[in-house]
C-alpha positions, 0 to 999 in steps of 0.5 A: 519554492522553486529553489528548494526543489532544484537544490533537492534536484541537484542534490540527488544527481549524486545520490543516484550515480552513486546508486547505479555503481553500486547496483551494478557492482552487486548485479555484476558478482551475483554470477552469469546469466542463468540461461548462459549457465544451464547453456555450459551444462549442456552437452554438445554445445561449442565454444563459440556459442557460448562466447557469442552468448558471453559477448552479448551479455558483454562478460567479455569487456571490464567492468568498468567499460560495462557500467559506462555502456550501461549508464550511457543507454540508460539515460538515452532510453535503451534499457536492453533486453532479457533473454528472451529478447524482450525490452526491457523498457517496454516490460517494465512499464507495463509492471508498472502500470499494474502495481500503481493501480493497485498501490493508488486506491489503497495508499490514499485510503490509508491516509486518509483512514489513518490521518482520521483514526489518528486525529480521533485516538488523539483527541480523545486520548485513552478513550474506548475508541483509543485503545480499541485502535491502539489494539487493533494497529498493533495487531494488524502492524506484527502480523506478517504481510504472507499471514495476512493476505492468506487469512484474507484468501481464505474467509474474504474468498474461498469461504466467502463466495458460495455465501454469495450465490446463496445469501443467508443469515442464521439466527446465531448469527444475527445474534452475534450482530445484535450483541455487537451492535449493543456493544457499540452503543454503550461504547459509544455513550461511554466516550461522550460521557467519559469525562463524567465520574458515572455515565448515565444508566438510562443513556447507556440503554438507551445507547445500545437499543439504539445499537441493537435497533440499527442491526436488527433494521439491516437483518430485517431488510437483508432476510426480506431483499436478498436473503434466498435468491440466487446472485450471479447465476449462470456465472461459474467465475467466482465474485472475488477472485484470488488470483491475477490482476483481470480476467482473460477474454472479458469483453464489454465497456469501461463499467465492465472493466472497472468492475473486473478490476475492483473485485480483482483489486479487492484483496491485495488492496485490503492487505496493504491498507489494513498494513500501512493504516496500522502504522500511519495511525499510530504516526498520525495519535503521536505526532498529534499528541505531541502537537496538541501539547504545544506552546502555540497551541496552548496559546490558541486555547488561551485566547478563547478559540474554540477546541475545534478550531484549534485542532483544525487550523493549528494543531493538525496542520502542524501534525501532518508534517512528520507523516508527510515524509513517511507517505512520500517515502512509503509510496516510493518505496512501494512503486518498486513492488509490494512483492510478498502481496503479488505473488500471493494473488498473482499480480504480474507487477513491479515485485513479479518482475523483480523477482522473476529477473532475479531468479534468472540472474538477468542483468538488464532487468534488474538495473532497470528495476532498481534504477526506477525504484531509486527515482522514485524514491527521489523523486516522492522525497522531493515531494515530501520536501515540497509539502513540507515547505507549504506546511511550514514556512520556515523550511523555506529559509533554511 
């Protein structure tokens, strides 16, 4: 194991050397800074103003002098500063302390909803349950990540959090519930029953009374426990906020904070979930599929095992090993910003600072950025690799 990982290791020196020279060529023809721009435009401004300006940046040294300065304090730790004389090191980490508490919660909820959906989907294959999943990945994977994260602004938000103040359920409403809920019961009895010829007439009522009795119980003891009261009174802020990562001035304990977090974390946390679920899903029903129609494990259900152990120590081990790779790479990737879904609610992360330091042609800032997204792409894909190995002991020979 350990001469895996320093064969990955050493493997990857290369691969980012090769990234940083080709990050600093790019950054290096994108033009000036943007303030050493507006600074020539300006009326009145010497000469040596701008050439001191030009030597800070150090536009006044070849290229290939720049890199080997850059790359020396870079390794060493000295990122620089921007513009406004702000280091770079110190900005970045703070971004990226607030993209990973937002990245943490909704990557391990999406492998964990989207291993499960998919083992299921597998399992039972072209059942009510498959094709509703199936629909709803599909969906959910071609809308747009901006589309999304509105849709969910506006009806989880804005027209959620009046609702809040005054909680009340119509009898339309809770009606739609109901139908919803005899829906769900008869599926429910339909997929137990889905390799009979006719289900049951009497156990498909029975399945949505049952489904229908479970929704009235809730709109029962909602109209009784909370239905009229008035919920967070006083508080003019509201309950699920839409913008920023935490609210200004909060005093109080850790229990406080936390809470300030998960309402604030809520709707970014929700557009990446329901986006990355959608494609580990459908990875997770292939890769099981493909799984569950092997030899091995043909040979496990010919030797009198029972189907779930079959599925659980044979065939969904083996199936996670495809989806290990996407995660690792995913999550990589992601530490570099899931910039559409910060810049909708205003998280200050690691896509703000990205594209903040684009905006202004900054070159220290957008090396650094591109240098630690490129580690840590190296770094997960080692753990992909490391996974793997446990997975499947043949990687280790190899």
């Amino acid at each position: 194991m350990l001469r895996l990982a320093a064969r990955r290791l050493l493997g990857a020196v290369p691969l980012l050397l090769a990234a940083s020279i080709l990050t600093f060529v790019l950054v290096a023809n994108i033009g000036d800074p943007q303030k050493l721009e507006d600074l020539r435009l300006k009326p009145g401004v010497s000469e040596r103003t701008i050439a001191q300006l030009e030597s800070k940046y150090g536009l006044d040294q070849p290229v290939v002098t720049r890199y080997v300065k850059w790359i020396g304090n870079f390794i060493t730790g000295d990122w620089g500063t921007d513009s406004n004389q702000v280091e770079v090191r110190a900005d970045l980490w703070r971004a990226l302390l607030v993209t990973l508490k937002l990245l943490l919660f909704a990557e391990i909820a999406s492998v964990i909803l989207g291993v499960l959906v998919g083992v299921i989907s597998a399992v039972r294959q072209y059942s009510a349950f498959d094709y509703v999943m199936t629909g709803l990945s599909f969906l959910f994977f071609s809308i747009p990540t901006f589309v999304l994260a509105s849709l969910f602004k506006q009806f989880l938000a804005i027209e959620v959090n009046p609702w809040f103040r005054e909680p009340s359920i119509s009898i339309t409403v809770s009606a739609v519930f109901v139908g919803l809920g005899i829906l769900c019961g008869v599926g429910v009895v339909r997929t137990r029953h889905r390799y009979e010829r006719r289900t049951p007439l009497n156990k498909m009522v029975v399945g949505g009374l049952v489904g229908a009795a479970l929704v009235l119980a809730f709109v029962v003891v909602f109209k009784l426990g909370w239905e009229g009261n008035t919920y967070r009174q006083g508080d003019p802020s509201p309950l699920i906020p839409t913008t920023s990562e935490s609210s200004e001035g909060l005093s109080g304990g850790w229990w406080v904070h936390f809470q300030d977090f998960f309402w604030h974390a809520l709707l970014p946390s929700l557009t990446l979930i329901t986006i990355t679920f959608a494609g580990y899903s459908r990875f997770m029903r292939a890769s099981m599929l493909e799984t569950m129609n092997a030899d091995f494990v043909r040979t496990a259900r010919a030797k009198g095992l029972s189907e779930r152990r079959v599925i659980v120590r044979h065939a969904f081990r083996n199936a996670l090993m495809p989806l290990t790779t996407v995660v690792a790479l995913d999550f990589g990737g992601l530490i570099g910003g899931a910039i559409i879904t910060e810049s909708i609610f205003g998280w200050s992360g690691m896509g703000r600072f990205f594209s903040d330091a684009l905006a202004a042609k900054e070159p220290e800032p957008i090396l650094a950025f591109v240098m630690v997204t490129a580690i840590a792409v190296v770094v997960f894909n080692l753990i992909a690799d490391v996974l793997y190995a446990r997975l499947d002991p043949r990687v280790r020979l190899d």
